[in-house]
Jmol script that loads the backbone (N, CA, C; Angstrom):
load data "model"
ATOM      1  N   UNK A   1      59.544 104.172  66.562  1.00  0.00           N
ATOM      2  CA  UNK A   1      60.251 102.928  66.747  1.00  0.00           C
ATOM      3  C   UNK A   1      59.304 101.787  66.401  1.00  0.00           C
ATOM      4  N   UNK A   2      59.192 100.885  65.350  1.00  0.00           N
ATOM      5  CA  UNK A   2      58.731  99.861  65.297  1.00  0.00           C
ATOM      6  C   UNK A   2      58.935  98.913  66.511  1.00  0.00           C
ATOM      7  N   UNK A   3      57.528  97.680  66.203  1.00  0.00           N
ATOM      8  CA  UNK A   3      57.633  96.977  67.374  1.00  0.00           C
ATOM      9  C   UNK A   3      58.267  95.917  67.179  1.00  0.00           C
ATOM     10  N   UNK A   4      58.412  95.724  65.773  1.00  0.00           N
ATOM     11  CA  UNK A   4      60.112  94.607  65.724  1.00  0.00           C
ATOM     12  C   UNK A   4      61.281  94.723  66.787  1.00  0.00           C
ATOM     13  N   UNK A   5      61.969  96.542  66.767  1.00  0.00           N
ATOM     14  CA  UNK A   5      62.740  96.545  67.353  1.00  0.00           C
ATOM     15  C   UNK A   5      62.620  97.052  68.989  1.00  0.00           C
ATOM     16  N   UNK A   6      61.166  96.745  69.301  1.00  0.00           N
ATOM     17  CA  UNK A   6      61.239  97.055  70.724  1.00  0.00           C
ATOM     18  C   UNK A   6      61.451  95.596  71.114  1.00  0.00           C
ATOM     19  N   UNK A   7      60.304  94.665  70.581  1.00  0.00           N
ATOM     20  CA  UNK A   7      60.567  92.855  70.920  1.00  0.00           C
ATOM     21  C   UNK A   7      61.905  92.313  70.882  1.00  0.00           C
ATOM     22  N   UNK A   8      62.656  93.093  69.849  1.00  0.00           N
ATOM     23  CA  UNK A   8      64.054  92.760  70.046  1.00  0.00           C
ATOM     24  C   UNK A   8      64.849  93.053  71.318  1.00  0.00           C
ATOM     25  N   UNK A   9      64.949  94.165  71.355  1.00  0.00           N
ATOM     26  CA  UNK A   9      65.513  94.695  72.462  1.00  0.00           C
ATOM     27  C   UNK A   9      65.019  94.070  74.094  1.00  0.00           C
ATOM     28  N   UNK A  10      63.799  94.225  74.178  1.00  0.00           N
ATOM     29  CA  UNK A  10      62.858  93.363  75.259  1.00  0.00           C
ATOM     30  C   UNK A  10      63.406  91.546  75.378  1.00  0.00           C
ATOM     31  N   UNK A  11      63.753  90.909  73.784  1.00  0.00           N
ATOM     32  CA  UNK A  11      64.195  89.823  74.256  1.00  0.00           C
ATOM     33  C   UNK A  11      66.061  89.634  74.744  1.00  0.00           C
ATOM     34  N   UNK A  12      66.571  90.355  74.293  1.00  0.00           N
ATOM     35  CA  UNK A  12      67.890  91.107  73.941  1.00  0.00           C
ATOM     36  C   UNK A  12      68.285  91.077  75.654  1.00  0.00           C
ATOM     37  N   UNK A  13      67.398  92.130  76.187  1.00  0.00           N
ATOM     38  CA  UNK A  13      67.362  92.542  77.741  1.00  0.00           C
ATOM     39  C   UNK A  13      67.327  91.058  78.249  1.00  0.00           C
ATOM     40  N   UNK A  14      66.239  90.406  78.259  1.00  0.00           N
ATOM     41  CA  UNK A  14      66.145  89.061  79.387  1.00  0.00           C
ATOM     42  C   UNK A  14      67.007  88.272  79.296  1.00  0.00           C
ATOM     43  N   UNK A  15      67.549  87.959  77.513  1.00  0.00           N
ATOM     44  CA  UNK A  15      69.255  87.158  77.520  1.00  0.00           C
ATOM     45  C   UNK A  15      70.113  87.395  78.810  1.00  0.00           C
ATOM     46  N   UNK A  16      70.171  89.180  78.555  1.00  0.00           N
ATOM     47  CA  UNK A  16      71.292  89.197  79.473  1.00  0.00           C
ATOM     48  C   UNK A  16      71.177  88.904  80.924  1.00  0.00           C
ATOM     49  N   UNK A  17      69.985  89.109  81.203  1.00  0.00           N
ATOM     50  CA  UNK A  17      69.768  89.301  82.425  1.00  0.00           C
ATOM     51  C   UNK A  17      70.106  87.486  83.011  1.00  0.00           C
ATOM     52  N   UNK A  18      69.605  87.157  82.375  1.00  0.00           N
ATOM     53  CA  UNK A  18      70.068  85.463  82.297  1.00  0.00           C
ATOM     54  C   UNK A  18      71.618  85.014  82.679  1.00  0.00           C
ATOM     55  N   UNK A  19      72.297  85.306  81.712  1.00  0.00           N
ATOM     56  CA  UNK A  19      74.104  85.328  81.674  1.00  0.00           C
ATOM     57  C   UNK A  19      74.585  85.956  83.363  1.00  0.00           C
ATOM     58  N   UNK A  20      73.737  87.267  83.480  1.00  0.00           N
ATOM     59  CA  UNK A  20      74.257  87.769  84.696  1.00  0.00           C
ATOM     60  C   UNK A  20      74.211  87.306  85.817  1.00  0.00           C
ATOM     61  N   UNK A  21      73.010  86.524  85.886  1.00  0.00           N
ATOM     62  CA  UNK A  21      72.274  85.680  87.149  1.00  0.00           C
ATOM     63  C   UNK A  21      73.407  84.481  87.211  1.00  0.00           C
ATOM     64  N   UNK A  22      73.942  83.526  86.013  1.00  0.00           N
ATOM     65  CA  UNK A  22      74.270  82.432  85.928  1.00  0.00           C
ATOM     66  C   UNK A  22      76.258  83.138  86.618  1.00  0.00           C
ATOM     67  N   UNK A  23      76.871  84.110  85.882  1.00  0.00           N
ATOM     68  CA  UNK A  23      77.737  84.821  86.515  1.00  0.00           C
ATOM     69  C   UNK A  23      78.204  84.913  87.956  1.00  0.00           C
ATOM     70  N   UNK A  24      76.742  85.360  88.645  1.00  0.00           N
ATOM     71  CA  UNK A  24      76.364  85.838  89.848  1.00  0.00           C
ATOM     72  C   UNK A  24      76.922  84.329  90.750  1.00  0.00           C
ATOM     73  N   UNK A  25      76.072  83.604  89.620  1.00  0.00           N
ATOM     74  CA  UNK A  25      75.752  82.002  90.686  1.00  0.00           C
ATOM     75  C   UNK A  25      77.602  81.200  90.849  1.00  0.00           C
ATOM     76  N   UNK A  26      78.450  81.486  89.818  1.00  0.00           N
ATOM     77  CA  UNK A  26      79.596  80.924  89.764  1.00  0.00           C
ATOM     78  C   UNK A  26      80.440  81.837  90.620  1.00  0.00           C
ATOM     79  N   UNK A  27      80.245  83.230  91.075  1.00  0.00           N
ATOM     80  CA  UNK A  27      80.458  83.765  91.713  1.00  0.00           C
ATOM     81  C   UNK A  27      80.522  82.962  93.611  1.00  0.00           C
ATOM     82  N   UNK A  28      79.379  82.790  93.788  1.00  0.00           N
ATOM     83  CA  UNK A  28      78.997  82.009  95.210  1.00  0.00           C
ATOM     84  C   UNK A  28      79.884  80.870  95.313  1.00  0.00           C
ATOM     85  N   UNK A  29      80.276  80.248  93.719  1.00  0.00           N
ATOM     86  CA  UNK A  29      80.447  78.855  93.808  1.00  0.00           C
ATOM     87  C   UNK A  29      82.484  79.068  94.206  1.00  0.00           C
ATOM     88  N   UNK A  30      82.938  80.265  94.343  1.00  0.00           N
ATOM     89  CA  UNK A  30      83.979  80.422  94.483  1.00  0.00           C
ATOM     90  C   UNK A  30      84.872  79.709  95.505  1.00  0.00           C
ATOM     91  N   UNK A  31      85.909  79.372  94.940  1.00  0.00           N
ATOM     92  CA  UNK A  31      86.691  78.679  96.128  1.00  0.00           C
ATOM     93  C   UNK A  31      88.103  79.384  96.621  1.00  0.00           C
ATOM     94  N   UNK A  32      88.852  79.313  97.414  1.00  0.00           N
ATOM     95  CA  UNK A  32      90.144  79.680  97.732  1.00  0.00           C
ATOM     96  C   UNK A  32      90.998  78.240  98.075  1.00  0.00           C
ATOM     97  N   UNK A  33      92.550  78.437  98.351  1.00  0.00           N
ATOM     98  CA  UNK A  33      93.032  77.683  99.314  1.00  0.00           C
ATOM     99  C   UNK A  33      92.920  77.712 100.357  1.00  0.00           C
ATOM    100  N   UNK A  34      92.752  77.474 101.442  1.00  0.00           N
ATOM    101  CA  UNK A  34      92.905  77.507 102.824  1.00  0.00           C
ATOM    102  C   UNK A  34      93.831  76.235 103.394  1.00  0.00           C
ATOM    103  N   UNK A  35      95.098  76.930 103.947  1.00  0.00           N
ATOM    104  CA  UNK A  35      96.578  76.398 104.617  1.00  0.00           C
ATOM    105  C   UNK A  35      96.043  76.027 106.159  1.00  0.00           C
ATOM    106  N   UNK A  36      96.602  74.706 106.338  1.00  0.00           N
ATOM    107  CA  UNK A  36      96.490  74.131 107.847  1.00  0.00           C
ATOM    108  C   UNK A  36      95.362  74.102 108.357  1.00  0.00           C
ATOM    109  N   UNK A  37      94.668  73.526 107.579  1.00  0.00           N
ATOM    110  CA  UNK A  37      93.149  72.957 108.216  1.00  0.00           C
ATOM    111  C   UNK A  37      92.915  71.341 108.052  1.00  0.00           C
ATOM    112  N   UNK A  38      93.666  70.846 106.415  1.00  0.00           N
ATOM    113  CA  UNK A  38      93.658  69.236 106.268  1.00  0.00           C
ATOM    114  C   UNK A  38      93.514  68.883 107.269  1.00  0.00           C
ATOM    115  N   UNK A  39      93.501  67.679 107.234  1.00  0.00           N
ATOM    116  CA  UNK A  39      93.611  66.165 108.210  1.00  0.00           C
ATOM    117  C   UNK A  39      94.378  65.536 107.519  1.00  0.00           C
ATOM    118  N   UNK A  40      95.261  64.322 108.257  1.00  0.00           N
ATOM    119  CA  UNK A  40      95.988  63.592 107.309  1.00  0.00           C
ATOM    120  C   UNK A  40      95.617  62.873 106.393  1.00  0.00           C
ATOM    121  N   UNK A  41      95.923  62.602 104.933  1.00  0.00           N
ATOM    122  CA  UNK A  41      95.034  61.929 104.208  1.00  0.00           C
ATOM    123  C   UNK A  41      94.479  62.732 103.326  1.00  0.00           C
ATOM    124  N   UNK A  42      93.968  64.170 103.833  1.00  0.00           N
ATOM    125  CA  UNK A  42      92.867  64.684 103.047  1.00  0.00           C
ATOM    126  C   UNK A  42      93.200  65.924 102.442  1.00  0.00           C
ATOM    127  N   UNK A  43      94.150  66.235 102.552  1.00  0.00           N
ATOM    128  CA  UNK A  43      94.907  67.724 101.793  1.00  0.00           C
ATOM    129  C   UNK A  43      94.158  67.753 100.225  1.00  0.00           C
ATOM    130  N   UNK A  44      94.310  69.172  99.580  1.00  0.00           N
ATOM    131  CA  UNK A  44      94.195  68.864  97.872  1.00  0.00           C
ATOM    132  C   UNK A  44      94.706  68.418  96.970  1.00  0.00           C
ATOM    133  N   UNK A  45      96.045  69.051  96.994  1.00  0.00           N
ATOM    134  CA  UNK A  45      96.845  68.276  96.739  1.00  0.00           C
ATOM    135  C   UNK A  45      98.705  69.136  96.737  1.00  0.00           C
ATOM    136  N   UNK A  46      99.338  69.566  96.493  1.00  0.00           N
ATOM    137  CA  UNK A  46     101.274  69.351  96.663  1.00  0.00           C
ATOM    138  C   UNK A  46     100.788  70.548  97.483  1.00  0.00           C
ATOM    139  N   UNK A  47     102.087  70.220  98.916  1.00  0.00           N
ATOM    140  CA  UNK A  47     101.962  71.271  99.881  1.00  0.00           C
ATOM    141  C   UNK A  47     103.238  72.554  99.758  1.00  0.00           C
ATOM    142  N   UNK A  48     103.281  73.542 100.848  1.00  0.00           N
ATOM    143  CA  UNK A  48     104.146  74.032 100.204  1.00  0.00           C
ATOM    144  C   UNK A  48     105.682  74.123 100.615  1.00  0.00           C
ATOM    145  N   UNK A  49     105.897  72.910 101.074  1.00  0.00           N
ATOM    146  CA  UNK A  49     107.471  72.548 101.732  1.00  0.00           C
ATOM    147  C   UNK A  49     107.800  71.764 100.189  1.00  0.00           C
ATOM    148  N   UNK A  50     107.122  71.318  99.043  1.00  0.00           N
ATOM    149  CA  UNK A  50     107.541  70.150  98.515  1.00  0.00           C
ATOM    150  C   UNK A  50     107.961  68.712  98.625  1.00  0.00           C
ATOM    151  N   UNK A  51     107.641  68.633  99.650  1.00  0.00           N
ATOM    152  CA  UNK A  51     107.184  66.939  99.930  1.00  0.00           C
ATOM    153  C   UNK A  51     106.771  66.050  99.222  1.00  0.00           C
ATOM    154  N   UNK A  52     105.989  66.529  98.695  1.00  0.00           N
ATOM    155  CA  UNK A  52     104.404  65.684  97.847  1.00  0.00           C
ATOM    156  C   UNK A  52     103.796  66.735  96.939  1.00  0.00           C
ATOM    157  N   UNK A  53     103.262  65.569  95.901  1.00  0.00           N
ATOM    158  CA  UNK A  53     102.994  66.827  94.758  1.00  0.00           C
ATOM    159  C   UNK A  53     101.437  66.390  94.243  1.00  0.00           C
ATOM    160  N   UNK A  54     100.547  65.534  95.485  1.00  0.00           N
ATOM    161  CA  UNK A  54      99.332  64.795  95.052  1.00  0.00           C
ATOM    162  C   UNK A  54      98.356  65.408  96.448  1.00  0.00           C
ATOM    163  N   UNK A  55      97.230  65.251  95.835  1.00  0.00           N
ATOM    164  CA  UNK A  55      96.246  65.127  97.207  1.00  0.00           C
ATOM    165  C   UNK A  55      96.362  63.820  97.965  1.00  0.00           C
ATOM    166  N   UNK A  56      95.900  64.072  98.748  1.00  0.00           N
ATOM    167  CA  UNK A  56      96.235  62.688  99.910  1.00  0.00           C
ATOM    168  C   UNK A  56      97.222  62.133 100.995  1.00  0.00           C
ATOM    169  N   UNK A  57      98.208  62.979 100.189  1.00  0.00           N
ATOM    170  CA  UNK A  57      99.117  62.886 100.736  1.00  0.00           C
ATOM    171  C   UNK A  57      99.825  63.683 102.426  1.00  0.00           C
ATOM    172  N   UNK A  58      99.135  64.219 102.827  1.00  0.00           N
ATOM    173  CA  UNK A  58      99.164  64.959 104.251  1.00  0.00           C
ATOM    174  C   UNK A  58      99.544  63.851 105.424  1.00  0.00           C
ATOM    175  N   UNK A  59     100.684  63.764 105.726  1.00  0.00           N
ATOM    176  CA  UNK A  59     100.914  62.745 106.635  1.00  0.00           C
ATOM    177  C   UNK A  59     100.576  63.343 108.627  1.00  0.00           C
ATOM    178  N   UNK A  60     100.130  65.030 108.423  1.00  0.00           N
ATOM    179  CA  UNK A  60      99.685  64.720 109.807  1.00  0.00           C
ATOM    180  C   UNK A  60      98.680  66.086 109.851  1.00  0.00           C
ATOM    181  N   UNK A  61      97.784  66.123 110.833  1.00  0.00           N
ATOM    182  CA  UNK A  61      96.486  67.115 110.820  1.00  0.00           C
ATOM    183  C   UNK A  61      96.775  68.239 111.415  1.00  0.00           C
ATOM    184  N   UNK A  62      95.966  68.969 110.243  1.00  0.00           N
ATOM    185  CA  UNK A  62      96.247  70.593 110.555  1.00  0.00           C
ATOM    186  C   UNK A  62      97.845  71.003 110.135  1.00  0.00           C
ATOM    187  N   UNK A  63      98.839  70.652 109.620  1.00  0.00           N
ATOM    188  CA  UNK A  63      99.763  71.097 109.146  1.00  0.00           C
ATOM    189  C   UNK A  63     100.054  72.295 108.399  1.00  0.00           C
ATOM    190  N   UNK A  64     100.546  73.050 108.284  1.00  0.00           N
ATOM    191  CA  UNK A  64     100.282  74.331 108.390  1.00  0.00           C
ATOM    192  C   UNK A  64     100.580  74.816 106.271  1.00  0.00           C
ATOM    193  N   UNK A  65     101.587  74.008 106.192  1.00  0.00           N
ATOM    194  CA  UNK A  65     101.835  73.770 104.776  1.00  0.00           C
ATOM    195  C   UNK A  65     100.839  72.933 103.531  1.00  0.00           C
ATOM    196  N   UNK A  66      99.815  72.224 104.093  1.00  0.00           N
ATOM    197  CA  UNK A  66      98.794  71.204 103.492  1.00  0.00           C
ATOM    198  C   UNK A  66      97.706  72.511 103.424  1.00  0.00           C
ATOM    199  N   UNK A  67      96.974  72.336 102.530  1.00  0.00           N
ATOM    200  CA  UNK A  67      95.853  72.941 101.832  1.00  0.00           C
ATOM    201  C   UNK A  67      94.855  72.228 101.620  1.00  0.00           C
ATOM    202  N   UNK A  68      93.695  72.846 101.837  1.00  0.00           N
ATOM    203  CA  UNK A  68      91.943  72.353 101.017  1.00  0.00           C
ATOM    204  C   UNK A  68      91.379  73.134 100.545  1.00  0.00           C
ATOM    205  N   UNK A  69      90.559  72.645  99.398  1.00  0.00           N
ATOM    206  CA  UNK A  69      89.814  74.179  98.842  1.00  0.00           C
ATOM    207  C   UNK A  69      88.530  74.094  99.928  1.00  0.00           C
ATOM    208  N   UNK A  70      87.988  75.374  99.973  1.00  0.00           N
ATOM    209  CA  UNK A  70      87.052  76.000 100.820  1.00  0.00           C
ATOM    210  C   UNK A  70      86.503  77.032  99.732  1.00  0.00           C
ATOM    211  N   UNK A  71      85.499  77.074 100.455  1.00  0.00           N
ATOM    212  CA  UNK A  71      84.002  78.439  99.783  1.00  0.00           C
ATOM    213  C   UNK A  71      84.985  79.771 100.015  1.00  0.00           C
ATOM    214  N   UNK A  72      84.954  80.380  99.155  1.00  0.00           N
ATOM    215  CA  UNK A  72      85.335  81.932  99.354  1.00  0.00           C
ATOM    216  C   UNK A  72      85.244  82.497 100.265  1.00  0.00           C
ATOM    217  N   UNK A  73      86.020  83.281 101.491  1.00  0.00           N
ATOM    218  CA  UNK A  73      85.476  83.724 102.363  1.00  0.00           C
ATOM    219  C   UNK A  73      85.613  83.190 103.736  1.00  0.00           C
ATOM    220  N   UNK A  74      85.646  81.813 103.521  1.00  0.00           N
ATOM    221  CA  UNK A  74      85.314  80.793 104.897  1.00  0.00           C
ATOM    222  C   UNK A  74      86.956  80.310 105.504  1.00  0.00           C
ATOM    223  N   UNK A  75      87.833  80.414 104.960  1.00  0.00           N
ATOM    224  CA  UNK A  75      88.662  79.991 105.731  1.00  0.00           C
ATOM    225  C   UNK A  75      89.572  80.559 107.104  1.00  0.00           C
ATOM    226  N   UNK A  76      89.270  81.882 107.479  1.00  0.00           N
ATOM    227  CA  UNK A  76      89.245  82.348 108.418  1.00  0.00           C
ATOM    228  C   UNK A  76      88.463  82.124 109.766  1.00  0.00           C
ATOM    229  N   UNK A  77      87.472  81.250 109.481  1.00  0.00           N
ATOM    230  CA  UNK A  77      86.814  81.283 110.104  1.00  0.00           C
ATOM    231  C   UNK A  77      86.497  79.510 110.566  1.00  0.00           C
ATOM    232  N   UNK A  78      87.654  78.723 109.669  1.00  0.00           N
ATOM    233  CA  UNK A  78      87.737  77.346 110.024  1.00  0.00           C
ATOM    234  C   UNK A  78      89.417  77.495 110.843  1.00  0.00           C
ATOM    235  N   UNK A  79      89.563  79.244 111.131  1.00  0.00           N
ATOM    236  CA  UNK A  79      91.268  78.621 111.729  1.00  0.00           C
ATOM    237  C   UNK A  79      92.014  78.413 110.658  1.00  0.00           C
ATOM    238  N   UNK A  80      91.696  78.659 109.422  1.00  0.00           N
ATOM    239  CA  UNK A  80      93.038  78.494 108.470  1.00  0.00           C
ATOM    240  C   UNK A  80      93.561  79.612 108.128  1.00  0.00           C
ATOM    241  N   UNK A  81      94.775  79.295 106.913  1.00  0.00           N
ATOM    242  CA  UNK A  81      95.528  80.617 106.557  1.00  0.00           C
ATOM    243  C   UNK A  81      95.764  80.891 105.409  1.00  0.00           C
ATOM    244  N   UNK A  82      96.077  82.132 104.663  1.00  0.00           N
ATOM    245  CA  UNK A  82      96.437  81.876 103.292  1.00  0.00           C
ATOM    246  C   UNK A  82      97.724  81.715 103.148  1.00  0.00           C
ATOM    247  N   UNK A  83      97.942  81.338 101.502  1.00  0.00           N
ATOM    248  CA  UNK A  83      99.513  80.915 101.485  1.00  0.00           C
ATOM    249  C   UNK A  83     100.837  81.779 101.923  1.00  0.00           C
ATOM    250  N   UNK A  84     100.501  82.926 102.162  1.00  0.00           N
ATOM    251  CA  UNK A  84     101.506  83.983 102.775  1.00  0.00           C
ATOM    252  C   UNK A  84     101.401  83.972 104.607  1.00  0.00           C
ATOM    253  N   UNK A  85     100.035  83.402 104.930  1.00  0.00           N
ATOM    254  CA  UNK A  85     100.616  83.170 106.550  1.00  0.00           C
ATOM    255  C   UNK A  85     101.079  82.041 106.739  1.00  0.00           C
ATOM    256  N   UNK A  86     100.732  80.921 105.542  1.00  0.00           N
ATOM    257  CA  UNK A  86     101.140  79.334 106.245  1.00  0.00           C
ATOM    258  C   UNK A  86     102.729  79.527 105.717  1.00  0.00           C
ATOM    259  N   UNK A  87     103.155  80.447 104.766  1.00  0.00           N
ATOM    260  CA  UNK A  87     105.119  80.886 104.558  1.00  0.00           C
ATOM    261  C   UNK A  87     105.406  80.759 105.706  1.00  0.00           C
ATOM    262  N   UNK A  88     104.785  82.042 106.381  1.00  0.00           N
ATOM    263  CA  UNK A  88     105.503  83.007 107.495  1.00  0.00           C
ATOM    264  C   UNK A  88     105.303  82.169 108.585  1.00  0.00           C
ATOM    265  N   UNK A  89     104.634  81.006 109.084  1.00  0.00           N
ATOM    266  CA  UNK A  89     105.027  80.414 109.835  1.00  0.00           C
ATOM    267  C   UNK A  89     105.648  79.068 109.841  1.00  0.00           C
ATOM    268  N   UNK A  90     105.826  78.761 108.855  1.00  0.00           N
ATOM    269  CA  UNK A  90     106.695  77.884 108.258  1.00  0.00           C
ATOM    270  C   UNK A  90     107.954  77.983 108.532  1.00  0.00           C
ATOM    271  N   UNK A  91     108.286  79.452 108.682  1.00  0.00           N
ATOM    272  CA  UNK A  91     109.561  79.993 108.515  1.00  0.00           C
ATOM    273  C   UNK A  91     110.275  79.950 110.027  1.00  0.00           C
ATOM    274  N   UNK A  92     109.172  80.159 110.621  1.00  0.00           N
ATOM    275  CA  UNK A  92     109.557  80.268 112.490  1.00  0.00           C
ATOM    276  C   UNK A  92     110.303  79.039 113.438  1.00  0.00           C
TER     277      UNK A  92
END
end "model"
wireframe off; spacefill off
backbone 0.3
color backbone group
């Protein structure tokens, strides 16, 4: 094997390893919805009664239909819900 194509391969390898790390990092940077945690005012934006079709618009806190984005992972643990529990109690 020439050492052309080992330097290749050797630089070839650290590219990727690069891409994967940067992958990794947008990974962390993940967000979800999380239902009925807003405050009024501060939703993302259209809830899911159809009311309003903007952020800001949340006329009262913690509403169960208003949304914020959150870190992946975390909204269980602020008391919120995803869009299939903030339905199902919507519905009640």
């Amino acid at each position: 094997m020439s050492s052309k194509v080992i330097v290749s391969s050797a630089v070839a390898a650290a590219l990727s390893m690069g891409l994967l790390g940067q992958a990794a990092a947008k990974d962390a940077d993940a967000k979800e919805k999380c239902y009925g945690i807003a405050k009024a005012g501060q939703n993302d934006c259209a809830n899911l009664t159809g009311t309003h079709s903007c952020a800001g618009q949340a006329k009262e806190d913690m509403a169960p239909a208003e949304w914020k984005y959150v870190s992946k992972g975390s909204c269980k643990g602020m008391n919120g819900m995803s869009a299939e529990e903030a339905k199902a109690k919507l519905k009640k």
